[in-house]
N, C-alpha and C positions, 0 to 999 in steps of 0.2 A: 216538727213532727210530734202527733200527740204519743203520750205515755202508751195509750190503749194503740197506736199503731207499731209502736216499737218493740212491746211486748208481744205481739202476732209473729210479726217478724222474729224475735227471740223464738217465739216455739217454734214456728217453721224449722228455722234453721237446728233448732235439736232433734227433731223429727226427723230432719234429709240424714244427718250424721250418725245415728241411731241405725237408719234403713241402710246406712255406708256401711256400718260396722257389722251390723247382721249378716249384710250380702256376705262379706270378707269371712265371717264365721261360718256360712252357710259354706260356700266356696271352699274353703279348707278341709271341712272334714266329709262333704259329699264325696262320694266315690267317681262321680264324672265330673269333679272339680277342677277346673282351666288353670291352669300352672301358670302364675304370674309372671316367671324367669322363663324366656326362651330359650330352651334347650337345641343345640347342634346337632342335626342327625349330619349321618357322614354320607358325603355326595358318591354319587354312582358315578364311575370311571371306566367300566366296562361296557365293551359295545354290547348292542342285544340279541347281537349274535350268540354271544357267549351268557345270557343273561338270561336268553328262554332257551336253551337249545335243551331243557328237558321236552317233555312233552306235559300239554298241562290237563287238566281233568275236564272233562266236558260237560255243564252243569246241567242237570233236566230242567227244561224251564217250564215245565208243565207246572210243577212242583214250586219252581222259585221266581216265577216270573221275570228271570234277569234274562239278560242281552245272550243273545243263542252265538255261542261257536260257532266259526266256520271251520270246517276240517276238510281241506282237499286231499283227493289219492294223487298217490305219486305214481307218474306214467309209468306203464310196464314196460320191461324194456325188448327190445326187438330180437335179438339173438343173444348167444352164452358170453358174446364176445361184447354186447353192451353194459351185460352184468359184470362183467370183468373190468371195466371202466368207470363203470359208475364210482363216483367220488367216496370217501369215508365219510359218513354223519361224525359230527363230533359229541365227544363225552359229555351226557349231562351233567351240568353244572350243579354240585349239594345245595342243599338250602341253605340260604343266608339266613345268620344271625341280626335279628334288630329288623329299623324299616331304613330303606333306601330311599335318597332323593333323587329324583329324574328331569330331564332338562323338558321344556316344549318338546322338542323336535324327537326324544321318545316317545314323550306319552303321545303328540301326534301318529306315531307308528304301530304302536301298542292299539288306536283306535281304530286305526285305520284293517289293520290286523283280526281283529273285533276276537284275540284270542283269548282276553283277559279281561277279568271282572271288572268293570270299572262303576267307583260308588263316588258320589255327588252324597259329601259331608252337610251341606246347606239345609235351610230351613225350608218346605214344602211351598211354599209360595214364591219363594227365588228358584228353585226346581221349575215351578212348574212356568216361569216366566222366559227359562233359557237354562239349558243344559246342553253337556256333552252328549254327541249321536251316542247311544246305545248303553249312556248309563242310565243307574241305578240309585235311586234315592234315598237312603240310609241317614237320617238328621240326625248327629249328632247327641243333640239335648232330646232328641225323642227315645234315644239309643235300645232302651231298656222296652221300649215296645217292639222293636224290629229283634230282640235276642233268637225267636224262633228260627226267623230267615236265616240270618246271619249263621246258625249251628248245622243247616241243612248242607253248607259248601264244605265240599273237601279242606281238611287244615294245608296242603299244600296247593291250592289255589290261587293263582297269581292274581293280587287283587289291587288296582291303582287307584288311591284314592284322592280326590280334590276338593278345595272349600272355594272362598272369593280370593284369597291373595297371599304373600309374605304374613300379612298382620294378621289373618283370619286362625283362631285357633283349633276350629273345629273339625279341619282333615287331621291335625298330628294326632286331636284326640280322637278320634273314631281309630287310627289306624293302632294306636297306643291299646285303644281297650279292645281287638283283634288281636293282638299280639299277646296279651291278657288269655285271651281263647284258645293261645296253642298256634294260630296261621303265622307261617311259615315263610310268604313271598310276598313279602309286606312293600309297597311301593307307593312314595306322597310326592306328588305332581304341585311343590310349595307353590310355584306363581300360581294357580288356581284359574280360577272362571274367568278374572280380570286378563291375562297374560293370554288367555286362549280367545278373547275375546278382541285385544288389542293387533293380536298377530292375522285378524279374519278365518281365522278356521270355522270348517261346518258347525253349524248349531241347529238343536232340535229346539223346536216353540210347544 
């Protein structure tokens, strides 16, 4: 190998190591910088019975273009002696501290429910190739352009959020910098797009 090839080779390789080191400095002291150590959020134990049994805000989507509530009435009941029967609502549940983890077979419920905000961490192009029915597109690294939207939801608005997988870091960080915001019902769906994709659940194209 000639000198003049080996010496190419020498710069390249100071050039990729230089753009490594930048990245890592870049990474560190930005404010939407991705946390090399994966942190433990603590798993959701409780049914969702007990988990929404607040009542949650019902967003105007004139205004936010997200996934519309649905809110059913509850039948009236037929004499004095039905309201004397009717069951006890149970106490709403305070808000939780932190964000919660949730398995599939919630956030399948949670969608299926359509009572809760649901935001698609992913980049615009993976959105728009397959998403969850009736979410909402919020990138991550775009974060800082959607700040409007995002300030429009009630801070107690239950809001479930997903990326691609376990590895993908970009639902913990959108739900991290929300939590940043003051919101309150903070909930990451970790197996992601991949886990809801493998189990066949509906998808929007």
């Amino acid at each position: 190998m000639s000198n003049n090839v080996k010496k190419l080779f020498k710069e390249i390789g100071s050039i990729l190591l230089l753009c490594i080191m930048l990245a890592f400095i870049y990474n560190y002291f930005s404010p939407k910088g991705i946390s090399l150590i994966r942190k433990e959020l603590p798993k959701d134990t409780t049914s969702l019975t007990e988990l929404f049994a607040a009542s949650i805000q019902e967003v105007d989507s004139s205004k936010t273009d997200s996934v519309h509530f649905q809110q059913t009435k509850p039948e009236q009941p037929q004499s004095e002696q039905a309201i004397e029967k009717k069951p006890v609502q149970p106490k709403p549940k305070e808000s939780w501290k932190g964000i919660k983890i949730i398995s599939v077979e919630q956030f399948a419920q949670l969608v299926r429910e359509r009572q809760t905000l649901i935001l698609d961490a992913r980049e615009p192009d993976e959105f728009n190739k397959g998403r969850v029915p009736g979410s909402k597109n919020i990138p991550y690294l775009q974060v800082d352009n959607y700040f409007e939207q995002l300030a429009m939801f009630p801070r107690d608005t239950t809001v479930a959020i997903y990326c691609n997988n376990l590895m993908c870091p970009l639902g913990r960080g959108l739900a991290e910098f929300m939590e940043q915001l003051e919101f309150k019902r903070l909930l990451l769906f970790e197996e992601g797009w991949d886990r809801w994709e493998r189990e066949e659940m509906p998808v929007e194209r």
